[in-house]
Steps between C-alpha positions, in 0.01 A plus 500: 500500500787726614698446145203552325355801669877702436484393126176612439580822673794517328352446157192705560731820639791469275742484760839475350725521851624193634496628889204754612629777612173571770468100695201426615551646877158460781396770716607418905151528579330330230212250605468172425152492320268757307165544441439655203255829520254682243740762397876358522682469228826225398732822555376587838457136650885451366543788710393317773759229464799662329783828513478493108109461386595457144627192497141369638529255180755281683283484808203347348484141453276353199569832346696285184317690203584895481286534199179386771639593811353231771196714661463621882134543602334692802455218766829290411706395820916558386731307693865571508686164429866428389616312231876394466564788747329732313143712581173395356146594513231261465149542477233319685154512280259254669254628745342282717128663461289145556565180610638426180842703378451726199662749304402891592332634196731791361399870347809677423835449574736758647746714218855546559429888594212701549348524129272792567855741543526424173104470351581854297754322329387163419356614118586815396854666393659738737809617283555550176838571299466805303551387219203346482336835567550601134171485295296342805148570418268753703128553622401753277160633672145401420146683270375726779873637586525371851894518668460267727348145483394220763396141523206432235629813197543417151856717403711496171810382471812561248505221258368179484499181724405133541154453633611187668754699760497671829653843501656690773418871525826645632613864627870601450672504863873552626836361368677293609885593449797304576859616657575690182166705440408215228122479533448095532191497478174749551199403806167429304232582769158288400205674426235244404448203212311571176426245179354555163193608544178286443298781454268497117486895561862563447775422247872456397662690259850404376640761739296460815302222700213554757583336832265412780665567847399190649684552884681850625713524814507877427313769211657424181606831316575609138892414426489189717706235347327160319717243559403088442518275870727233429352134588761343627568795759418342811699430844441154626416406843801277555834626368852359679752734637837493238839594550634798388870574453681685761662716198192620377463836643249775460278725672108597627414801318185514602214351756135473341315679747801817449575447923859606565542168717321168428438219712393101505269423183546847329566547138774651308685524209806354446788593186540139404290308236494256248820589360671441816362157509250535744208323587154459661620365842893704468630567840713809619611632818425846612843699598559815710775705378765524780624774641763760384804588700765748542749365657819700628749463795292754743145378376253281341195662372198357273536737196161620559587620816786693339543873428374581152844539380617145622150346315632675178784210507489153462462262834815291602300245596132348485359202693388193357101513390322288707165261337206643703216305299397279182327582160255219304485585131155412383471677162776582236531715258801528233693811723278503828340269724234555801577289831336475781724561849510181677683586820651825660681506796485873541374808320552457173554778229317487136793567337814253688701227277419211447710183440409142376437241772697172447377212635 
């Protein structure tokens, strides 16, 4: 079981590494058994039983196929076992209801994280490179001239467009720019979903389509952009923490909710994407910047406590950065990705370095 629980994590992660650089290390206080509540989540019962909560995938027993992780259930009794002097959970189903042992009927099981952090995210595009901006089509306005337009309005739209599709009614936000001022990527803030409309009172012309605004989070308004919702673009429930080179290095430019300092389960932004070889699942570790030093024979003073003469200089020293939390990526795009903060240990700024997490 052992053998083939590390291959299939192995396989199913793409670990490469012969030696884990995190081991699989229990808490001092961690209990012997677990109930399992409405609520919990894989990441926060690992918590529970472990110093590094993403490598929960080692701790579960049965759990031999990534692609269908094995499935925890409100109700189900974990018990901490070890197996060639290694941790294990196991899960006791049966529940003695009758006389007669049966199986607990199940409803749902429990995600890796809380998915409702991320319900704004699940279907619709966030980011956009801005490239793509060029020649994206518009909402033009509708007959009786209104600006403005709400759940139920027929609008026009610049071109034409399959009446089998979804669209995504989109409004222009901030960008996103890396180290260099390169804008990676510009926020698309979601207005509402439209399709071809099925109305016999209106028509298409070969330079604009009638749309029906079939759901709105907010009005709709003339220059909004038209853009199709991709099928595919969906986060599943169940996705396994992977490995990350320590070398890859980048930064949070921005949290989500703009706060200057985020916390567990907030979102952000991250300056690493697709073309970095990241991944639904990619794991980094959140740094703090250390300290800068003068240094002399009479004194040491952080350069911030300096006089503004001394801060014109460069520092003779600076202290290592220190890891003060942990990043899950859970949607890429080719320059960007948006993660979700797993951990902090302190207070956390939206815009520290990040590094991969090898494990």
């Amino acid at each position: 079981m052992k053998l083939k629980l590390i291959v299939s994590f192995i396989i199913g992660a793409a670990l490469s590494m012969a030696v884990l650089a995190d081991t699989i290390k229990l808490k001092a206080d961690h209990p012997d058994t677990y109930t399992v509540k409405k609520g919990d989540t894989l990441w926060g019962i690992s918590s529970v039983f472990l110093n590094s909560p993403w490598l929960w995938p080692h701790l579960w027993e049965n759990n031999s196929q990534i692609e269908n992780p094995d499935l925890i259930y409100p109700g189900d009794i974990l018990n901490l076992i070890w197996v060639d002097g290694e941790p294990r959970l196991t899960r006791k189903r049966l529940k003695k209801l009758s006389p007669i042992p049966r199986l607990q009927e199940k409803t749902q099981a429990i995600p890796i994280i809380p998915l409702e952090m991320l319900s704004a995210f699940l279907s619709k595009d966030h980011i956009i490179d801005p490239v793509l901006l060029e020649g994206t089509p518009r909402l033009l306005g509708d007959s009786v001239g209104s600006p403005r337009f709400f759940e139920g309005d027929i609008f026009y739209a610049e071109g034409q467009y399959d009446q089998n599709k979804l669209y995504g009614i989109y409004r222009l936000g901030k960008d996103y720019k890396g180290p260099t001022g390169k804008n990676l990527g510009t926020e698309l803030i979601f207005i509402g979903q439209s399709q071809v409309s099925q109305s016999p009172n209106v028509d298409t012309t070969d330079k604009v389509t009638p749309h029906d605004l079939i759901k709105s989070a907010r009005e709709a308004r003339q220059g909004d952009l038209i853009i199709a919702i991709p099928e595919y673009e969906t986060i599943p429930a169940y996705f396994i923490p992977k490995p990350v080179p320590k070398s890859t290095k980048g930064n949070i430019l921005a949290a989500v909710n703009n706060s200057a300092a985020i916390g567990k389960w907030d979102i952000v932004v991250i300056d690493k994407g697709k073309q970095d070889d990241i991944q639904i699942g990619s794991m980094f570790s959140i740094l703090r910047s250390g300290q800068a030093l003068l240094v002399n024979d009479e004194e040491i003073l952080y350069k911030e406590d300096s006089n503004a003469f001394d801060q014109l200089g460069d520092a003779d020293l600076r202290l290592p950065a220190e890891r003060v939390g942990e990043l899950m990526v859970f949607k890429v795009y080719e320059n960007l990705s948006i993660a979700i903060l797993m951990r902090g240990n302190d207070v956390i700024g939206s815009t520290y370095k990040i590094e991969g997490l090898a494990f």
